[in-house]
N, C-alpha and C positions, 0 to 999 in steps of 0.2 A: 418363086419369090422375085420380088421386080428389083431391077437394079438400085441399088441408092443414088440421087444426084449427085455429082459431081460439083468439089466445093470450087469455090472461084478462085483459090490459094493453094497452094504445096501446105497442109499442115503441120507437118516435118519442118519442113524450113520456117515456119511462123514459130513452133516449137523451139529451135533451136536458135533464133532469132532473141527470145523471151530468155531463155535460158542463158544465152550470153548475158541479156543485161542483167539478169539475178544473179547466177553466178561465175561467170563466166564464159571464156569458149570453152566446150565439152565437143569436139566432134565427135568420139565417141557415143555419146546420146543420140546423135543423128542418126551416126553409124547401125546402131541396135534397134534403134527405133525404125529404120528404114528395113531395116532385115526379119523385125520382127512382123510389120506390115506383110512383106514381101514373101513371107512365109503362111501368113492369114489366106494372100489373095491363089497363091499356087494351089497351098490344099485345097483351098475352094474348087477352084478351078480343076484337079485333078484327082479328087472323092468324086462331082459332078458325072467327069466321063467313066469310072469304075463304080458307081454305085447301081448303073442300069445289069450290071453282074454280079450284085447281093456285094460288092467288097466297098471295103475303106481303100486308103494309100495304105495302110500298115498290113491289112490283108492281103493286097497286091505284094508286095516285098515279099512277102513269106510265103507267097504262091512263086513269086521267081525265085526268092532262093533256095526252092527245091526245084526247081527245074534246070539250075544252076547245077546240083549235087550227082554226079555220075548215075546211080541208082534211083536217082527220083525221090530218094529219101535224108531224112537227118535226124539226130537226135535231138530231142525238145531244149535240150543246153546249148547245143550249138548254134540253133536257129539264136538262141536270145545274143550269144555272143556276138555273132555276126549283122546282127541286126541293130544292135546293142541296145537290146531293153529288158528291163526288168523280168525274172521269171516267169513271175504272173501275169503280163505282159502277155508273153509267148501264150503261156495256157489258155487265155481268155482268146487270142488271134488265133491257136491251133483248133479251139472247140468250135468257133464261129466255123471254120471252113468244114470241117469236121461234119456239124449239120447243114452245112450246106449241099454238102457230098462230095468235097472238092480235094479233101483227105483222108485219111485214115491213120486214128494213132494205131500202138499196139507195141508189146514189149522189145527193149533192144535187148539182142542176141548177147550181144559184146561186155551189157551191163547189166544185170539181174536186176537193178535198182533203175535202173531208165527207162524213157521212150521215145519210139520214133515216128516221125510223122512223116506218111508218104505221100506223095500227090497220084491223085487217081486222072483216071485219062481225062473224066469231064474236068476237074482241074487245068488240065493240060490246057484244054480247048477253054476255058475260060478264060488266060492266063493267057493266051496266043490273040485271043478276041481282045481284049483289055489292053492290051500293047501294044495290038495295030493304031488303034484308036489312040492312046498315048501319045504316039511316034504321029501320027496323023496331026496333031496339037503341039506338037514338038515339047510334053510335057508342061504347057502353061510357059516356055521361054521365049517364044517365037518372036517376041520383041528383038530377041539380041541373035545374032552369027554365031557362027561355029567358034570363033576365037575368041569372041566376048564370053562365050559359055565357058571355054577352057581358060579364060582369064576369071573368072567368077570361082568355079572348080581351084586354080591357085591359091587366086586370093584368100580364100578361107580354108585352104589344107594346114599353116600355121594353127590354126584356131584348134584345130582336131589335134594335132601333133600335143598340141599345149595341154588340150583335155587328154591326153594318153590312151587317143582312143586306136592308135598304134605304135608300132616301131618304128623310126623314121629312120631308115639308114645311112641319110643324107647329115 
């Protein structure tokens, strides 16, 4: 697919430019709108280098966070908790890998009502390939340093906190 031309203006900032004089300043519009971009051009950029290994970004997650899990495995609830998406979600990203050959569900021991999905070695090695590559692109950040990353990572820990999507002990 060929790249799109490159406009000869920030659209954001024309955006937000417009908007002040309709109705005000909203940096918050910018704000979302620059994040929601920024979010467009990464997956792009980081489906690209995991798709030549049959995954998405969400398939990737759920291939490291069983390689994450002592045992190589987890229960189908926990992956979605951890991940934090929807049930069906999980099911739909556990069956994809599942025919890929990359897991294997099967009953949990622990729960007569659950399952667990485990990563099989070609997993593994998919999962290890997909992440050299990743870290090779520095994940689509390679614009910004180390501290701009950990400043980025702050800046939007507030946000999660807010959405409860933990405990903040702070």
């Amino acid at each position: 697919m060929p790249k799109p031309l490159s406009l000869p203006f920030d659209p954001i900032a024309r955006a937000d430019e417009l908007w002040k004089r309709r109705w005000g300043p909203a940096p918050s519009m910018a704000a979302i709108t620059s994040i929601m971009r920024a979010h467009q051009i990464l997956l792009s950029q980081v489906d690209a280098v995991v798709k030549p290994y049959g995954l998405t970004f969400a398939r990737y997650e759920a291939l490291v966070l069983l390689t994450f899990s002592r045992a190589g495995r987890l229960p189908m609830s926990k992956i979605g908790e951890r991940l934090m998406v929807h049930p069906t979600s999980v099911t739909n990203t556990v069956d994809r890998l599942q025919r890929a050959g990359l897991v294997t569900k099967g009953p949990n021991p622990e729960d007569g009502r659950g399952t667990l999905a485990s990563i099989t070695d070609k997993g593994r090695e998919v999962c290890d390939a997909a992440t050299r590559d990743l870290m090779a692109m520095d994940f689509g950040l390679s614009s910004y340093d180390d501290a701009q990353c950990d400043a980025i990572f702050s800046l939007l820990r507030p946000l999660r906190v807010a959405a409860d999507d933990f405990d903040d002990p702070a």
